[in-house]
N, C-alpha and C positions, 0 to 999 in steps of 0.2 A: 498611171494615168490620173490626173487632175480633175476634181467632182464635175467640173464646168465640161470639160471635154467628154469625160462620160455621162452626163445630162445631153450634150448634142448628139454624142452615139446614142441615147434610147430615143430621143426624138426625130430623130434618124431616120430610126429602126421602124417607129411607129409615128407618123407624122398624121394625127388629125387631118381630117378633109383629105387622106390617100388612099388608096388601094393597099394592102399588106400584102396580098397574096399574088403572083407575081407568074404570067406565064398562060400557057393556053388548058384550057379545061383537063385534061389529061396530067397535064405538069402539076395543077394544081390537088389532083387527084390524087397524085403517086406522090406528095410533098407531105401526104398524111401519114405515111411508114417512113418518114422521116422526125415524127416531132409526137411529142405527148398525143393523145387523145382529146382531153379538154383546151390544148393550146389551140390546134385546127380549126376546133368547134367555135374558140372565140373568133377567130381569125375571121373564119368563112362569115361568121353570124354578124359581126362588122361590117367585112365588106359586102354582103346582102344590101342591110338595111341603107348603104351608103350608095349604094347604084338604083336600089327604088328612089330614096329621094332624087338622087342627082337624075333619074327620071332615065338611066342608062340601059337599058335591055339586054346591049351584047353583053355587058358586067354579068348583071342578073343570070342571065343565059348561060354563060360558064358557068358558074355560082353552083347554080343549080343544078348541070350537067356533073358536075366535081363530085357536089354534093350527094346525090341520088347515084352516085357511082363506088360509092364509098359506103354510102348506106345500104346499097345491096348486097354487098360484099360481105358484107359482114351481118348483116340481118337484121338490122337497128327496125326494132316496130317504132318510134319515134318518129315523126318527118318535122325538126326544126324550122327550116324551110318555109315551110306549109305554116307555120303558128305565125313567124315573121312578119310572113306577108298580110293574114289575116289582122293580124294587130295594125300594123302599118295601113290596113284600107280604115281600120275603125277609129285609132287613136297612133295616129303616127308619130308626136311629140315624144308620147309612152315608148315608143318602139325605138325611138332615135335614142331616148335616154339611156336603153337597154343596151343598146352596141359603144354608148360611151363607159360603160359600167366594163364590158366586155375589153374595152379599151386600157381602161382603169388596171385591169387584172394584169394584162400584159405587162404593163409598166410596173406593177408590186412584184412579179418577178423578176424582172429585169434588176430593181433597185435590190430586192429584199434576199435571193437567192443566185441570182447570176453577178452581182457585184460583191466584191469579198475586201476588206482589212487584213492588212497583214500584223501577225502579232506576234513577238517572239519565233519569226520564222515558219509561223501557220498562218493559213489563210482562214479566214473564219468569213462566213456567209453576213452580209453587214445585219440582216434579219433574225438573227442569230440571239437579239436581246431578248424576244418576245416572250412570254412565261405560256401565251395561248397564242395560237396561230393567226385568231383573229383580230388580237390586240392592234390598234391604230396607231398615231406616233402622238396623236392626244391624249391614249391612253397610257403611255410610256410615260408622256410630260406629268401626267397627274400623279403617279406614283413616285417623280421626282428622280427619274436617269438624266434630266439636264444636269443635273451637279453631282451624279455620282462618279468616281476617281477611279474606277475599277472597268474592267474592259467592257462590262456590259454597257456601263458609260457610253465610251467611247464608241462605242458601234451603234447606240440610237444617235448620239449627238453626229455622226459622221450621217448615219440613213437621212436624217434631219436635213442638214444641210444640202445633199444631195435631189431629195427632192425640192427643197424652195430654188435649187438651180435650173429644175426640170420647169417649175410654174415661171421664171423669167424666161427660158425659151418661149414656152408656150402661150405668156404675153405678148412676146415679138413677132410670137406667129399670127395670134388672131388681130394683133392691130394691121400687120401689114395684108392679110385677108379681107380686112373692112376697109382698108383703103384702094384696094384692088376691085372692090365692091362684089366680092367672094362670101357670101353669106354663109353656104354650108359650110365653109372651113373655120370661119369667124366662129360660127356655132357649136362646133365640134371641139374647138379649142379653147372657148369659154370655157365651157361647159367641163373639159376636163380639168380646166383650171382651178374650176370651182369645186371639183370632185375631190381632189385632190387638196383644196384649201380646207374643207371642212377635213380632211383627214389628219391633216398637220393643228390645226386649231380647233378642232369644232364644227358648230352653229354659232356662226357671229351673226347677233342681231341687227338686222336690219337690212345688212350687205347683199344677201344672196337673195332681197326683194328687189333691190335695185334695176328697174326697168330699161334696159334698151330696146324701142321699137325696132333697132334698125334686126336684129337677130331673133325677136320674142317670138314671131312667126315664120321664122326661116325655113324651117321644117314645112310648114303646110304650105307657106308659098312657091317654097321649089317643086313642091309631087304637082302645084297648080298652075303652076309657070308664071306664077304674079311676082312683079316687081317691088320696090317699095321705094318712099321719096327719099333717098341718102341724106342730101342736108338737112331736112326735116326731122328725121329719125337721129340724128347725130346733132342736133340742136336741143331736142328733148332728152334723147339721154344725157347729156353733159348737164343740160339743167337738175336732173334726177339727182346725180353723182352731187353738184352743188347743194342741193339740199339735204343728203346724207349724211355729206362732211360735216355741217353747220350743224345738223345735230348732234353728229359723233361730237362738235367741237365744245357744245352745252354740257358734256359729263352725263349724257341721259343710257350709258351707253355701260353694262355693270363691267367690272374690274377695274374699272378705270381709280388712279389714286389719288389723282386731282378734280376740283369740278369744272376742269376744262380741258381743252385739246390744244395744244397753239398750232401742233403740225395739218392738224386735220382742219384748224378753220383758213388757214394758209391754200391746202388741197382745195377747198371751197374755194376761194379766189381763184384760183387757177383754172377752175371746171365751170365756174359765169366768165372768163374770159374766152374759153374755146367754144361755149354754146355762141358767144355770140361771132366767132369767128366761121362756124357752121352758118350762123342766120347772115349771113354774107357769102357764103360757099367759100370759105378760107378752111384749108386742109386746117384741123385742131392740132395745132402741134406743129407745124412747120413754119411757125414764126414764133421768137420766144415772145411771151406775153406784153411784157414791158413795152417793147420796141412794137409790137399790134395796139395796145393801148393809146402810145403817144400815138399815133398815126390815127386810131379814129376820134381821139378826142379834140386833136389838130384842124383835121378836116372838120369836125360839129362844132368848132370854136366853144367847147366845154372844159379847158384847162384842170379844171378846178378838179374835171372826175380823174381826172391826173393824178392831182396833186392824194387824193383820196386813197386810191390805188400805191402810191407810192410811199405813204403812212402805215399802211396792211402789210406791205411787204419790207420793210425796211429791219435789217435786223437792231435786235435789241442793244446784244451787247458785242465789242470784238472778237476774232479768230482767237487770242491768248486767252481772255476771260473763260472763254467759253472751253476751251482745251483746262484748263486749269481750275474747273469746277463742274467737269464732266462728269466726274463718277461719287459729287456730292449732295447731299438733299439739298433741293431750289431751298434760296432761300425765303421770306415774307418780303422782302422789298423785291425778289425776282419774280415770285409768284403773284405780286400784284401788278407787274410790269408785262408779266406775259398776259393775264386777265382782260389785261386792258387794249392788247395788242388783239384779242381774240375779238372782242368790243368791236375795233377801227375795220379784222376781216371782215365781222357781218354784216356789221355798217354800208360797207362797199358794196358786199354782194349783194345786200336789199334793195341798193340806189340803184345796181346793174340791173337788178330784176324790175325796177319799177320804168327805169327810161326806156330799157330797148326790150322786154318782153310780156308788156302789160301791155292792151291794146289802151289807147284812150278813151274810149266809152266804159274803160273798167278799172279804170284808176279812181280808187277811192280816196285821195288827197292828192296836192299840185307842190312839184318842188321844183324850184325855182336854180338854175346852177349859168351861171356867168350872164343872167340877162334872161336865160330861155325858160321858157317852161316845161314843164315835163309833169 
C-alpha cells in the first residue's frame, strides 16, 4: 500500500469532527475486551468531549452508560467521565484540546507501530527509528536521519512522509468543513493539523498565532448554540494569513538563508485576494485569483490594480532556467531579481489593503489609481 492511501486509511479510521466508537452503549461496552486498555480510554474520552460540544445527549448518554459499565467491572476508583465534563463546564477550549491530543495518540500509533517497511524480507514497525519512545520527528530531523543511508534512515524518512500525507488530508478536511460552515470539524481538523505540524517541525514562529475567527471560538459557541458571521470571519482570517506571509516574506522569520521569501510574499498576494473575495461572499478559492482580480478591477474601471497584481505574480525566469538551476545557489543577479519581485508582492498587497479594507475616515494618505481616489 502507498503512504497516500494509508494516510486516507488512518483518516478513515479516525476522522476529526466523527464519532470513533461505533454502536449502541453495550456494543460500545464489550468493544473494550477487544482493544488495548489506553486505546478505549482515548476513544471513549474523544468521543465524550465531541457530543458535549456538538451539545448531543444521546452520544453522551451511551458514552457514559459504556463507560460506568466498564468501570464497574472492573473497579476503576477513577471516573474520567466525571473530570471531562467538569473541565468542559469550566474551560471547554482546555477540554477540547485534550480529546485532540487523544486524537493525536491514535494516529502515532496507527503511523509509528501499526504501519511497518519492509526490509530484506522483515517488516519493521516504521517507529522503529526512535532511540526514546518519546522522540518527535523534529527530534529525529535534529540529530540528522534525513540524510542517514542506513535503515534507520529510511524508516524516519518514510514516518516522515507519511505523516505530511495525513496533514494534506486533514487540510482537505477542514477546508471542506468550513465551507460546509461545520465549525466543530473545521476545529478538530485544524487543530490536529497543527498538532501534528509542530511534531513534524516544531514551534514555527508566528504561524500557530495566526488567528481565524471563524474557528477561534468554535468550541464555546457550539456548548452555546451561537453562530458566527462566515464572510466576516473568513475575510479577517485571510487578511491575518496576508500579513503573516509578508512577514515571513521580510526574512524576520530564523532559519531562514535569504533576507527574503519570494514564495511566501506570493502566498500574501494570494490571501489579500481571497479576503477580499470573502468581503464580497465569493467562496475563497473557487475562482482562480487572476481571472477574480480582472473581473473586479474591470467592473471599478482601476485597470492599473491589474496591471500591479500582474507584476507580483509574473514569473521571473522560464520552465528550462528554472529546471536547469534548481539544485544551484541563486545567483546575485537572481537574488536581486527575486528581492525585487518580493518589493512588487507587498506593494500590491498594501494598495489591496488600503483601497478595499481601510475604511475612509481612516486612511492616513489618498492614492490616486486611474482617475479615482482611494
Amino acid at each position: 500500500m502507498g503512504l497516500d492511501a494509508r494516510a486516507e486509511e488512518i483518516v478513515s479510521l479516525y476522522t476529526p469532527g466523527n464519532y470513533l466508537l461505533k454502536g449502541s452503549s453495550e456494543e460500545v461496552a464489550r468493544s473494550y475486551l477487544k482493544m488495548e486498555k489506553e486505546k478505549w480510554l482515548l476513544l471513549v474520552k474523544h468521543d465524550y468531549v465531541l457530543a458535549l460540544v456538538k451539545r448531543d445527549l444521546e452520544a453522551a448518554s451511551k458514552l457514559e452508560k459504556a463507560y460506568n459499565a466498564v468501570r464497574t467491572m472492573f473497579d476503576w476508583q477513577e471516573d474520567m467521565l466525571k473530570e471531562v465534563g467538569e473541565k468542559m463546564s469550566q474551560r471547554p477550549s482546555e477540554a477540547a484540546e485534550e480529546a485532540v491530543k487523544a486524537l493525536f495518540k491514535l494516529y502515532a500509533k496507527e503511523v509509528q507501530e501499526n504501519t511497518h517497511l519492509e526490509v530484506f524480507g522483515f517488516k519493521l514497525a516504521l517507529g522503529s527509528w526512535r532511540a526514546k519512545p518519546d522522540e518527535t520527528v523534529k527530534d529525529g530531523s535534529d540529530r540528522g536521519l534525513d540524510y542517514e543511508a542506513d535503515i534507520k534512515g529510511e524508516l524516519f524518512r518514510t514516518e516522515w512522509r507519511l505523516w505530511f500525507a495525513i496533514t494534506r488530508k486533514l487540510s482537505g478536511i477542514s477546508r471542506e468543513a468550513r465551507v460546509k460552515r461545520d465549525r466543530v470539524t473545521c476545529w478538530f481538523a485544524r487543530k490536529l493539523y497543527s498538532t501534528i505540524d509542530a511534531y513534524l517541525f516544531g514551534a514555527r514562529e508566528g504561524y500557530e498565532k495566526i488567528v481565524d475567527p471563524y474557528i477561534e471560538t468554535a468550541i464555546e459557541d457550539s456548548l452555546a448554540g451561537r453562530e458566527a458571521d462566515y464572510w466576516k470571519a473568513t475575510e479577517q482570517y485571510h487578511l491575518n494569513l496576508a500579513s503573516y506571509y509578508l512577514k515571513y516574506s521580510e526574512g524576520k522569520h530564523p532559519g531562514m538563508y535569504l533576507d527574503y521569501d519570494l514564495g511566501a510574499a506570493r502566498e500574501a498576494v494570494k490571501c489579500i485576494i481571497k479576503a477580499l473575495m470573502a468581503k464580497l461572499q465569493v467562496e475563497p478559492g473557487s475562482i482562480p485569483e487572476g481571472e477574480f482580480m480582472k473581473y473586479v478591477t474591470e467592473k471599478l474601471g482601476i485597470p492599473t490594480l491589474m496591471g500591479l497584481y500582474e507584476e507580483a505574480v509574473r514569473p521571473l525566469f522560464d520552465i528550462k532556467h528554472e529546471i536547469e538551476t534548481m539544485f544551484e545557489e541563486p545567483s546575485e543577479e537572481r537574488k536581486a531579481a527575486e528581492k525585487e519581485q518580493v518589493r512588487k508582492c507587498k506593494f500590491f498587497v498594501n494598495v489591496m489593503k488600503h483601497v478595499f479594507f481601510t475604511r475612509p475616515e481612516e486612511r492616513k494618505f489618498t492614492i490616486t489609481i486611474d482617475g479615482k481616489n482611494f
